[in-house]
Structure formats: structure tokens, C-alpha cells
FIKOLZA-1660 file (N, C-alpha, C; in steps of 0.1 Angstrom, whole numbers, plus 5000, padded with zeros to 4 digits):
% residues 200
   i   px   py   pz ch aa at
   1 5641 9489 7691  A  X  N
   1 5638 9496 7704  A  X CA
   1 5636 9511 7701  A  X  C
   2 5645 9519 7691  A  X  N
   2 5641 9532 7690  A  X CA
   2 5632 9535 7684  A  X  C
   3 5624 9526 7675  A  X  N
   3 5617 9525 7667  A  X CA
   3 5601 9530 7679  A  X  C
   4 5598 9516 7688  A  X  N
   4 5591 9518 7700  A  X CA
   4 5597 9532 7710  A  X  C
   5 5606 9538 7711  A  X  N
   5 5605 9550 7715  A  X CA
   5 5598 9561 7711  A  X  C
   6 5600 9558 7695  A  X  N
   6 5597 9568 7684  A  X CA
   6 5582 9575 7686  A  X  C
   7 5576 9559 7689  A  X  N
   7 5563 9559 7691  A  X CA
   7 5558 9560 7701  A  X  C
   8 5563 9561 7713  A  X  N
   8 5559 9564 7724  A  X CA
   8 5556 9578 7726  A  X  C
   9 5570 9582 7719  A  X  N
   9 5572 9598 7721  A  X CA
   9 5554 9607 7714  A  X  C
  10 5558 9599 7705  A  X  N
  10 5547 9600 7694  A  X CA
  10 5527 9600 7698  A  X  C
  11 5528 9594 7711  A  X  N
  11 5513 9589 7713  A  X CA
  11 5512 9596 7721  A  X  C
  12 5495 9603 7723  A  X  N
  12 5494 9613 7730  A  X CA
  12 5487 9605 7742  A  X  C
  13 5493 9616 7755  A  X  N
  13 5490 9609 7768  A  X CA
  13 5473 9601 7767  A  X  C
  14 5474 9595 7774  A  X  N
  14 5457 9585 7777  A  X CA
  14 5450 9599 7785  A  X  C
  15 5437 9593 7777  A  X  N
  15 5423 9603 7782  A  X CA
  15 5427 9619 7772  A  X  C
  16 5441 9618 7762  A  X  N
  16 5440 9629 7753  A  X CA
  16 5434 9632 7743  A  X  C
  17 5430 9642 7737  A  X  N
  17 5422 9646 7722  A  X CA
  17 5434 9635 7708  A  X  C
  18 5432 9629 7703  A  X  N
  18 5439 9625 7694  A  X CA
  18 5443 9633 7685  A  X  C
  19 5456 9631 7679  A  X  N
  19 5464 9644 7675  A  X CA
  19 5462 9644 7660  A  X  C
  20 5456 9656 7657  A  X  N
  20 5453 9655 7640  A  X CA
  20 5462 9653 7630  A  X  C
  21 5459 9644 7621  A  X  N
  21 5474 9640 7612  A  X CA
  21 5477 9661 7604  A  X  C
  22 5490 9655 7607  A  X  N
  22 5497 9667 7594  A  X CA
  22 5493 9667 7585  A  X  C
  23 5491 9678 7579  A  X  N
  23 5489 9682 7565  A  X CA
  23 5499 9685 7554  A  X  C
  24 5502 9677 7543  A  X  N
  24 5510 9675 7536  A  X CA
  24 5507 9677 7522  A  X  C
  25 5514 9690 7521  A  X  N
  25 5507 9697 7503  A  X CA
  25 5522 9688 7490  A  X  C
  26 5510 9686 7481  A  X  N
  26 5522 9681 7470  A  X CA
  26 5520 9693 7458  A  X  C
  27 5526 9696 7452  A  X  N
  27 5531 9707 7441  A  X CA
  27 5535 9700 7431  A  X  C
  28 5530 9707 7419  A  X  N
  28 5535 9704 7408  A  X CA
  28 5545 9699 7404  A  X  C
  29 5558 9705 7408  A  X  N
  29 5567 9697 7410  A  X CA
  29 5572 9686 7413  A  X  C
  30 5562 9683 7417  A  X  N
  30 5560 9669 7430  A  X CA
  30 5568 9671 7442  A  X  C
  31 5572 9677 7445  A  X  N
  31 5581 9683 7459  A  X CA
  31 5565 9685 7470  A  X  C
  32 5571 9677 7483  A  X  N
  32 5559 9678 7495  A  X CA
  32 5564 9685 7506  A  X  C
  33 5550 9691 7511  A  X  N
  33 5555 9704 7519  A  X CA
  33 5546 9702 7529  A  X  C
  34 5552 9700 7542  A  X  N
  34 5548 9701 7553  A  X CA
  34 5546 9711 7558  A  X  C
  35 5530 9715 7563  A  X  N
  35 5525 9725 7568  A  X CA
  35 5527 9726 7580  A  X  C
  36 5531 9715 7592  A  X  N
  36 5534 9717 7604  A  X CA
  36 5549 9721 7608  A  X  C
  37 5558 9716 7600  A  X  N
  37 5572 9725 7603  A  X CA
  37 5581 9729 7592  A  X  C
  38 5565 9737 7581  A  X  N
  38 5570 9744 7573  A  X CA
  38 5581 9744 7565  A  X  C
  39 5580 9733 7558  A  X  N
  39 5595 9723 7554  A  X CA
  39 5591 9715 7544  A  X  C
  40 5601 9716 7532  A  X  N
  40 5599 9701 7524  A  X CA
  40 5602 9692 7529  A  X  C
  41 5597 9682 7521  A  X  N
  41 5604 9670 7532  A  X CA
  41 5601 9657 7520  A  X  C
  42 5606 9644 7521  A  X  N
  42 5607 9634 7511  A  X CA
  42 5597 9624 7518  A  X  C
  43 5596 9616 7505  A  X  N
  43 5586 9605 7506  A  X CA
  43 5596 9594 7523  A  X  C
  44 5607 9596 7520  A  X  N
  44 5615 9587 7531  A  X CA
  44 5608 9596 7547  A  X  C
  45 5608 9606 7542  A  X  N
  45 5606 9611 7552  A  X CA
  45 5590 9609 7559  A  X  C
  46 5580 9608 7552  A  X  N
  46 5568 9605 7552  A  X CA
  46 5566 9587 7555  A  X  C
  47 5578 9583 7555  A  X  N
  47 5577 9565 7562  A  X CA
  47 5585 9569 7573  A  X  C
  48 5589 9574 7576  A  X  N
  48 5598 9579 7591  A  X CA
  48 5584 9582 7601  A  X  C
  49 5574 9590 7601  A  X  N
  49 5569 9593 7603  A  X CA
  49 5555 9580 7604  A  X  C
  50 5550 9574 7596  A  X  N
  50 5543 9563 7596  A  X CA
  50 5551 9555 7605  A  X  C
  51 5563 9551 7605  A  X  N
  51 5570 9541 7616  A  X CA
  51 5568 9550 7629  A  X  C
  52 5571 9559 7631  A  X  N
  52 5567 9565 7646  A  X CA
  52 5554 9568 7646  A  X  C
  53 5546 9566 7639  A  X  N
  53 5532 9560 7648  A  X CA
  53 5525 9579 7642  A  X  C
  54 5529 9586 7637  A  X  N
  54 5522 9602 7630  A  X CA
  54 5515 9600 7622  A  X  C
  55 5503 9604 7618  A  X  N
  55 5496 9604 7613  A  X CA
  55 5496 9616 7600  A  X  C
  56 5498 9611 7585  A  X  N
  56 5491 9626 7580  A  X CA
  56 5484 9622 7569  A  X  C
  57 5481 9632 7559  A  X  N
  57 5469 9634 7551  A  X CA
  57 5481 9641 7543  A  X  C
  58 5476 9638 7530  A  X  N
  58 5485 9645 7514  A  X CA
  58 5474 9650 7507  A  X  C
  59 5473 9667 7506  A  X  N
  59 5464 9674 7497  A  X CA
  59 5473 9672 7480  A  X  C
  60 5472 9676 7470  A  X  N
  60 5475 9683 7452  A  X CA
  60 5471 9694 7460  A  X  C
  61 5485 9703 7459  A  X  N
  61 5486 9718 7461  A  X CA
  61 5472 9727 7455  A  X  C
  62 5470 9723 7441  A  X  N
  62 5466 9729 7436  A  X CA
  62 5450 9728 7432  A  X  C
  63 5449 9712 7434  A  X  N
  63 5433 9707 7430  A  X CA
  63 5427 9707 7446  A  X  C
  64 5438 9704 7455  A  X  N
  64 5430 9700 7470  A  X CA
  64 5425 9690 7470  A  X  C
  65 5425 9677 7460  A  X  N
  65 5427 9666 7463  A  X CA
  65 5433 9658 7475  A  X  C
  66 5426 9647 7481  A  X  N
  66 5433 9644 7488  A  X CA
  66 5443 9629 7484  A  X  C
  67 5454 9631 7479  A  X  N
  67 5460 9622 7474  A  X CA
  67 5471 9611 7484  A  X  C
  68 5464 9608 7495  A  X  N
  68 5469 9603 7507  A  X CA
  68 5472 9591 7499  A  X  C
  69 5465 9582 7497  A  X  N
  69 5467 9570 7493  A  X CA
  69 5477 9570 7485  A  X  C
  70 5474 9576 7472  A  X  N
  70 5485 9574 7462  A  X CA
  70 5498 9575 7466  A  X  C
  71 5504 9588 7472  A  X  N
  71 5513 9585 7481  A  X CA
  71 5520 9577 7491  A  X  C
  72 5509 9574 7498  A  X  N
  72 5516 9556 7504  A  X CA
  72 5522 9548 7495  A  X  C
  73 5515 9546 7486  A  X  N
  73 5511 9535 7475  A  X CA
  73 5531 9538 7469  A  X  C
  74 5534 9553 7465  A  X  N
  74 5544 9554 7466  A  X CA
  74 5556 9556 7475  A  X  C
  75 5554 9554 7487  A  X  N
  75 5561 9550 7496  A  X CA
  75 5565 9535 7495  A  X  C
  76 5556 9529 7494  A  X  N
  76 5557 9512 7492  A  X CA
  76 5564 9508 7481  A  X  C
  77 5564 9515 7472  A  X  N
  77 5570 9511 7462  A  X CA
  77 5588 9517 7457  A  X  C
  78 5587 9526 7468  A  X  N
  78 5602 9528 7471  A  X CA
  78 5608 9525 7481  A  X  C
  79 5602 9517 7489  A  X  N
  79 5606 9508 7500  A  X CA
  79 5612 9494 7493  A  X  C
  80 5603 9489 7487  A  X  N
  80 5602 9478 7475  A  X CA
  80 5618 9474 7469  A  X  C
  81 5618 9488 7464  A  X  N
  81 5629 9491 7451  A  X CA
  81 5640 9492 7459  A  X  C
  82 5643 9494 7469  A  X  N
  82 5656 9498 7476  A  X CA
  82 5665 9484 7477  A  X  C
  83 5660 9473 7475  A  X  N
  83 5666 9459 7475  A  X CA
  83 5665 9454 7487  A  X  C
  84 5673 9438 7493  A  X  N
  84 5675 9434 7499  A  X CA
  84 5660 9422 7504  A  X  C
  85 5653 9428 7522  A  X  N
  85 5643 9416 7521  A  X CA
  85 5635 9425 7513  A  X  C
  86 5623 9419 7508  A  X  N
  86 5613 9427 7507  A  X CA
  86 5600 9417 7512  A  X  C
  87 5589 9433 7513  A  X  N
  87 5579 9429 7521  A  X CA
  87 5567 9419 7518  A  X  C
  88 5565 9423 7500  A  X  N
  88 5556 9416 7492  A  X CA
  88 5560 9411 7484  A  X  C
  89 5555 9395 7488  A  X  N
  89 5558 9384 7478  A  X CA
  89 5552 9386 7464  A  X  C
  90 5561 9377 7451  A  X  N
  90 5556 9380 7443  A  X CA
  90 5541 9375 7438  A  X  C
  91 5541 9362 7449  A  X  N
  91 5526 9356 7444  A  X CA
  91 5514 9364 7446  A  X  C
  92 5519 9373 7463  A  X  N
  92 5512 9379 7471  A  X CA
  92 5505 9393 7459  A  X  C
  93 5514 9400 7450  A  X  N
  93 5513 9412 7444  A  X CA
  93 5504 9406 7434  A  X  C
  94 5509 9390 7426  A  X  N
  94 5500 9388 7417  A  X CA
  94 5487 9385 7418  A  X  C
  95 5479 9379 7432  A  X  N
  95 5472 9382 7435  A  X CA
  95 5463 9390 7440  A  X  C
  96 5469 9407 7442  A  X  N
  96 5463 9415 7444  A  X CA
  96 5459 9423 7431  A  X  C
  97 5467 9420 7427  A  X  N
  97 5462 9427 7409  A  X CA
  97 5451 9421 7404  A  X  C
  98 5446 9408 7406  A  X  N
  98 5441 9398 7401  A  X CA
  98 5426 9403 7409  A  X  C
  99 5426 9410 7419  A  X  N
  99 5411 9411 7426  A  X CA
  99 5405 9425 7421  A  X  C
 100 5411 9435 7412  A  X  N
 100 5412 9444 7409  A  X CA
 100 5400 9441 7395  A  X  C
 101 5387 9447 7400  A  X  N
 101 5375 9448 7393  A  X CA
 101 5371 9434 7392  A  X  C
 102 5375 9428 7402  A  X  N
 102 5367 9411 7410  A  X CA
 102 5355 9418 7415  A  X  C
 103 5345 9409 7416  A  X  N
 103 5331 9407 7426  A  X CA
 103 5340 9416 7444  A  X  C
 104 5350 9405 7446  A  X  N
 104 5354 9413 7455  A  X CA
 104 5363 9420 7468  A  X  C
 105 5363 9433 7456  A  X  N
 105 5374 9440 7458  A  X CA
 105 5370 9451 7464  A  X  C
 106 5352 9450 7466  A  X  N
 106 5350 9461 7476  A  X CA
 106 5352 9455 7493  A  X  C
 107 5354 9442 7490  A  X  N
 107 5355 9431 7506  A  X CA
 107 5369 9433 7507  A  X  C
 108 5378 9432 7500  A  X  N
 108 5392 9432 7502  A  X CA
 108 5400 9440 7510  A  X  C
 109 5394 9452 7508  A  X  N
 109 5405 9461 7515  A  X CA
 109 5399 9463 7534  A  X  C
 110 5385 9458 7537  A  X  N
 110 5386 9455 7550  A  X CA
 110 5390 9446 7558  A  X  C
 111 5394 9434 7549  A  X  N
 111 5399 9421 7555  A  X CA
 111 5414 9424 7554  A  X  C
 112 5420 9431 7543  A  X  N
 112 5434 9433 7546  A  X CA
 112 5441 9443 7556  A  X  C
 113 5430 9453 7561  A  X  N
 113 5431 9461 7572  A  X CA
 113 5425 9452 7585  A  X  C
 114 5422 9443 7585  A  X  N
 114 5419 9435 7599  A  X CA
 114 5429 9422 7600  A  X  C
 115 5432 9420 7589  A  X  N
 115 5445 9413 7587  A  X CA
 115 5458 9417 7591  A  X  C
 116 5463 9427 7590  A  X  N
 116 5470 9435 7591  A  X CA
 116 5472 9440 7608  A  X  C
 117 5464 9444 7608  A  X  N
 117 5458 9450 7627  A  X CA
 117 5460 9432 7635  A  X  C
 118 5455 9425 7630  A  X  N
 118 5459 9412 7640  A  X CA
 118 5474 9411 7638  A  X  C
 119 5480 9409 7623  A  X  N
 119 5496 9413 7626  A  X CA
 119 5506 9418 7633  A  X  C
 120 5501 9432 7634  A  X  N
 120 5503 9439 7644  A  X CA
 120 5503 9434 7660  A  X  C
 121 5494 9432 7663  A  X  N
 121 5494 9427 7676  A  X CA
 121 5501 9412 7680  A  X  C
 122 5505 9406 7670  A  X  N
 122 5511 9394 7674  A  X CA
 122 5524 9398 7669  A  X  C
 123 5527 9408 7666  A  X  N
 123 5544 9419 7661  A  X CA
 123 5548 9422 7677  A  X  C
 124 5537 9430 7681  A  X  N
 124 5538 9437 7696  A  X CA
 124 5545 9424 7708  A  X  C
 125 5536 9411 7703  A  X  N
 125 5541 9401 7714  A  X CA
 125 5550 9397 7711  A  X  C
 126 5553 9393 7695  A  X  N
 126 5569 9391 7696  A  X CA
 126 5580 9396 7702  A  X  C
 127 5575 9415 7702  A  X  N
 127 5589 9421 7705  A  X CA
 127 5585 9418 7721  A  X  C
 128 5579 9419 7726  A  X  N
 128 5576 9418 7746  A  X CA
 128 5589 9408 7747  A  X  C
 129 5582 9396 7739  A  X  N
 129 5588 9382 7744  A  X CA
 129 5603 9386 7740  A  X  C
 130 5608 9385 7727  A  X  N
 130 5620 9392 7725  A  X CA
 130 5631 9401 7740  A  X  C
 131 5621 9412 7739  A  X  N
 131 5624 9418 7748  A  X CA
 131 5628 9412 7764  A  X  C
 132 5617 9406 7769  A  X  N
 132 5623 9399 7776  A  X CA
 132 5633 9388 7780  A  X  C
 133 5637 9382 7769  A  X  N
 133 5646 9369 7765  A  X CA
 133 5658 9378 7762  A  X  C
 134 5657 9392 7759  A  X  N
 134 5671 9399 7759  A  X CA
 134 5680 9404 7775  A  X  C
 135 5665 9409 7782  A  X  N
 135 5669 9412 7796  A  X CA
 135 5670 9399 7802  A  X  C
 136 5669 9387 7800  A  X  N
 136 5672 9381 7808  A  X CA
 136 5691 9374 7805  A  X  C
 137 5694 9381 7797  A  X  N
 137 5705 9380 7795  A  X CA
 137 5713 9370 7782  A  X  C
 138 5702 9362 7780  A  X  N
 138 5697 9357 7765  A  X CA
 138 5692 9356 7754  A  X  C
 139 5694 9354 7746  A  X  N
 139 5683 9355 7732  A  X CA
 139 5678 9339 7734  A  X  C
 140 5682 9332 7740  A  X  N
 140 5672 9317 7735  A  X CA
 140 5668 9315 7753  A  X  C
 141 5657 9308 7753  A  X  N
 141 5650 9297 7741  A  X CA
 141 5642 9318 7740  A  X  C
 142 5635 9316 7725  A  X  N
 142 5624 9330 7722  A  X CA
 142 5613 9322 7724  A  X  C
 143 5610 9325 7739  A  X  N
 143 5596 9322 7744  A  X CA
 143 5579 9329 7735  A  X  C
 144 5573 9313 7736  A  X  N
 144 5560 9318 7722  A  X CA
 144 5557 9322 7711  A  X  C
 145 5572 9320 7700  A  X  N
 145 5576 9321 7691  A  X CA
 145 5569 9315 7682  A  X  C
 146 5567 9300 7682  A  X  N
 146 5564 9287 7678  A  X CA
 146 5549 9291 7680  A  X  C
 147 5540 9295 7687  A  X  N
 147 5532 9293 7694  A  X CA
 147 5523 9308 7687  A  X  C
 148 5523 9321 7684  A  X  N
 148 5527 9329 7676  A  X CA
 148 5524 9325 7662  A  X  C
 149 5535 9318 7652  A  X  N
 149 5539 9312 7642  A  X CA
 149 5522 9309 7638  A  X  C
 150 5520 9296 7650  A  X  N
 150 5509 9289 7647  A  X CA
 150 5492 9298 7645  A  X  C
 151 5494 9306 7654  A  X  N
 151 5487 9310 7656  A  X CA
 151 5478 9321 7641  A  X  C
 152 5496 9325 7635  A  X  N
 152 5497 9336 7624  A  X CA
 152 5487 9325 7609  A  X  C
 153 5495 9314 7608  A  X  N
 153 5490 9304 7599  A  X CA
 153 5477 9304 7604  A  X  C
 154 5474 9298 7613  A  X  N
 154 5456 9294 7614  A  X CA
 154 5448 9306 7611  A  X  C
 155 5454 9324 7609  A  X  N
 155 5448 9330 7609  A  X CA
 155 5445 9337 7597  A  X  C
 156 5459 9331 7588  A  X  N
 156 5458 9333 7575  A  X CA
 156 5450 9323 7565  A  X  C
 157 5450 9311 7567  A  X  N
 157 5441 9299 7565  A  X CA
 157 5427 9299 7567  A  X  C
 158 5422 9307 7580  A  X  N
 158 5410 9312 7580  A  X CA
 158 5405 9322 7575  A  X  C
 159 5415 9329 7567  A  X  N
 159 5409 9347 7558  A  X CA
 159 5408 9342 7547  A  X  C
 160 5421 9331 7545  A  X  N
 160 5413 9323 7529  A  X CA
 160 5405 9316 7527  A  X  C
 161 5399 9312 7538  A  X  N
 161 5383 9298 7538  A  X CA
 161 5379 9313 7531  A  X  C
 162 5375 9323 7534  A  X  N
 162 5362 9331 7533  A  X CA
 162 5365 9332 7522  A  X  C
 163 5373 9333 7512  A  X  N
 163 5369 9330 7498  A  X CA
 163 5369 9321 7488  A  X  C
 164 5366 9310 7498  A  X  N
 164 5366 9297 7492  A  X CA
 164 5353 9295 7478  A  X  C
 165 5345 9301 7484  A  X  N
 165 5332 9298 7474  A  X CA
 165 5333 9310 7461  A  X  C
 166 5344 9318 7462  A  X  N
 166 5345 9327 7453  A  X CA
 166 5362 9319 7443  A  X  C
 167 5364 9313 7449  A  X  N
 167 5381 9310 7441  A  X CA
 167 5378 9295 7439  A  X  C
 168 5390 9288 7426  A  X  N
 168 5387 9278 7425  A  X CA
 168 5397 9271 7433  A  X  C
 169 5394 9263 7436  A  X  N
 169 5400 9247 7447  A  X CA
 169 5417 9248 7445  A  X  C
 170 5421 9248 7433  A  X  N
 170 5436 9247 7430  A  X CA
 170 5442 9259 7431  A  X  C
 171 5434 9275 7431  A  X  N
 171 5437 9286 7437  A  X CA
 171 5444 9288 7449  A  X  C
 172 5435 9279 7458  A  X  N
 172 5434 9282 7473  A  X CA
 172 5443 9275 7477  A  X  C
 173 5445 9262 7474  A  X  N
 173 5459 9252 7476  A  X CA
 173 5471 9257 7471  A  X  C
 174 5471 9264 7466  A  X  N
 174 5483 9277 7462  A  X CA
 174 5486 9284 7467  A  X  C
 175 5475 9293 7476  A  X  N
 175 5476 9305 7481  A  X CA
 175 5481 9298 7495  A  X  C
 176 5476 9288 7501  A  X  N
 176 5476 9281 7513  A  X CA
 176 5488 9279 7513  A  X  C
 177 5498 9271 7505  A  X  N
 177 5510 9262 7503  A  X CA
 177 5521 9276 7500  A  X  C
 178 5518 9288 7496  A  X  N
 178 5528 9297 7494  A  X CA
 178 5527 9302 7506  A  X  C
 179 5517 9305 7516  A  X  N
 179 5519 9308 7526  A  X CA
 179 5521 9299 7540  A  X  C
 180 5524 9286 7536  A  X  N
 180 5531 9282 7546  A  X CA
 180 5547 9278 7544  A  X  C
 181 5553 9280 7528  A  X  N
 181 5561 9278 7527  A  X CA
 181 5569 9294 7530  A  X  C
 182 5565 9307 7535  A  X  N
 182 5570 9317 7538  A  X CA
 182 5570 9316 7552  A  X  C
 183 5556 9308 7560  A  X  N
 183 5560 9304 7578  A  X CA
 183 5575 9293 7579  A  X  C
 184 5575 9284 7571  A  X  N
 184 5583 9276 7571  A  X CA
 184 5602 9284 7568  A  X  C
 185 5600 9297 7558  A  X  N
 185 5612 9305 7562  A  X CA
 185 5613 9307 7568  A  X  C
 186 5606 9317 7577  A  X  N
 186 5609 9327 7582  A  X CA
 186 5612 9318 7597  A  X  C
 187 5605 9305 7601  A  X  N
 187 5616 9297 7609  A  X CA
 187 5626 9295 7609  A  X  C
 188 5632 9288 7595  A  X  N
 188 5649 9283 7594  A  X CA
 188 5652 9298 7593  A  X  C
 189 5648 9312 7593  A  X  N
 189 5659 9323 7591  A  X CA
 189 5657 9324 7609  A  X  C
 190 5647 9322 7618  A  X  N
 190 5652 9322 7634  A  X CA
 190 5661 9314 7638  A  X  C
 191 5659 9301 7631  A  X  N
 191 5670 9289 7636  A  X CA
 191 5684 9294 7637  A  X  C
 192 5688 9301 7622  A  X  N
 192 5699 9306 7620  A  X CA
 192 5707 9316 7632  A  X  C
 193 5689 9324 7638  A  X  N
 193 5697 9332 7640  A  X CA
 193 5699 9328 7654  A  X  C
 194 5695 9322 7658  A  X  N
 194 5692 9312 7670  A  X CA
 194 5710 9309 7673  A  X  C
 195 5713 9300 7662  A  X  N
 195 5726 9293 7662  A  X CA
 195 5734 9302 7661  A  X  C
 196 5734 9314 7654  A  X  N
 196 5743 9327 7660  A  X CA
 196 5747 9328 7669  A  X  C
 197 5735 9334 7675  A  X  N
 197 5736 9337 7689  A  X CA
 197 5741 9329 7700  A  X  C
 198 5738 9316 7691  A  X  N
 198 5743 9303 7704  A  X CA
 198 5759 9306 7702  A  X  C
 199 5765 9312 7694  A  X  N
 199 5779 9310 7687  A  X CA
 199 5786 9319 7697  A  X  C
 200 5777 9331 7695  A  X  N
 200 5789 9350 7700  A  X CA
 200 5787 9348 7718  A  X  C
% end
């Protein structure tokens, strides 16, 4: 919930100019320096910022490079390292390494941003529904959960048809079957939490 505040706070009113990402110099030292409140500031701090919905841009102090990417790239990877769940599976990483100077890797990175953006919006309806199954003074039943779920698989099943004619058969039956054995967690970890809450 503060999370959705963050970003509320964060979004500029409707019918506004959209707010130019911050500018974020990195230095030799590797120390990053925010031009908008004149401040260093940490890679943690640069995912604080991504979670509230801010937008910025990372120059090399010194070349003017724009090293935005790389920088995510290391935000992710100290998100990664910090333990506990993590975000990317191992099969998932090994096959992103694996598309790297494929036929194609110049298709990949728009389907994993349209992939991603549908995520997103079936994230949004979880939390509604959530949301509302909390004001109604309950966590169960989590209305369209199930329904969601299905929707996530058929959508992931369908991004892999499109590279069917590029991967071989026993590929795809892999990629298919790891990704329904992560829909199939991330159920029994709601059941659990389900039965929790049926508990307190």
C-alpha cells in the first residue's frame, strides 16, 4: 500500500507535461550523483525510486555516456544477491544468456517489455482484488486469483508459440513445463497463505 502511495505521489496530475527523468551523473569512483537534489545517492536508492514510479537517466560523469542500462542491470543484480525470494529463475537466466548473438535477440527485448507491461497490469488487478477482500474484512475467498493465474499461463504459452519455428520441440516443452511448475508454486505458497489467515 505505501508502495502505491509512493506512486501516486509520484504521477503527475492528468492532462500534465510528463515529468523529465532525473539526471544521474556516475564518477570515476563509481559514486552517483543526483543532479535534482544535489546529493549522492546509492544504487538502493535508484530502485526506491523505480518502485515509486521516477523516472531517470545515468550519464559517465566524464565520457557523457548514457549508462542507464548498465546501471539497472546493476540494480538487478544486487537485488538478486541480497537473498531470500528471488526474482529470476535459474532456467529463466539460462535462457536469456542463450539468446545473446541468436537470430533473435533483436525481437527479444520487445516481447520482454510487452511481456512485462501485461504483467504489470494483471499485478494492478491482483492488488484491487486483494484490496478489496481486505476491506471487506477478509483475506479469503481472493476473488479472480485463479482466473488471473490462468490467464498469466495462457499468456506465457502464447509468447513461446512465437518461437516455436526458431527452438527445438524439447526446448519449448521445457520452457513450458518450468513455467507452469512456477504457476503451480506460487499457488501452494497462496494456499498457505490462505490457511494462515484462515488460522489468526
Amino acid at each position: 500500500m505505501a508502495e502505491q502511495a509512493a506512486r501516486a505521489e509520484q504521477a503527475p496530475p492528468p492532462g500534465a507535461p510528463p515529468t523529465p527523468p532525473v539526471v544521474v551523473k556516475k564518477y570515476a569512483n563509481r559514486r552517483l550523483y543526483n543532479t535534482e537534489s544535489s546529493s549522492y545517492v546509492t544504487l538502493e536508492d535508484l530502485a526506491n525510486m523505480v518502485r515509486a514510479g521516477r523516472d531517470f537517466v545515468v550519464f559517465d560523469a566524464k565520457s557523457g555516456e548514457d549508462i542507464t542500462r548498465s546501471v539497472l542491470t546493476q540494480i538487478i543484480v544486487e537485488e538478486e544477491a541480497k537473498g531470500g525470494a528471488s526474482l529470476l529463475p535459474e532456467g529463466f537466466l539460462r535462457q536469456l544468456i542463450g539468446f545473446y548473438g541468436d537470430s533473435l535477440q533483436t525481437v527479444l527485448p520487445r516481447y520482454l517489455e510487452d511481456a512485462m507491461a501485461g504483467f504489470a497490469r494483471q499485478q494492478e488487478q491482483m492488488r484491487r482484488a486483494m484490496g478489496q477482500a481486505m476491506g471487506m474484512g477478509s483475506f479469503l475467498p481472493f476473488p479472480g486469483f485463479e482466473e488471473l493465474g490462468k490467464q498469466n499461463m495462457a499468456m506465457l504459452e502464447r509468447a513461446m508459440s512465437l518461437f516455436a519455428p526458431f527452438r527445438p520441440a524439447e526446448q519449448q516443452g521445457q520452457t513450458v513445463e518450468a513455467l507452469r511448475a512456477e504457476v503451480e508454486q506460487l499457488r501452494r505458497e497462496l494456499a498457505e497463505a490462505r490457511a494462515k489467515a484462515s488460522q489468526g
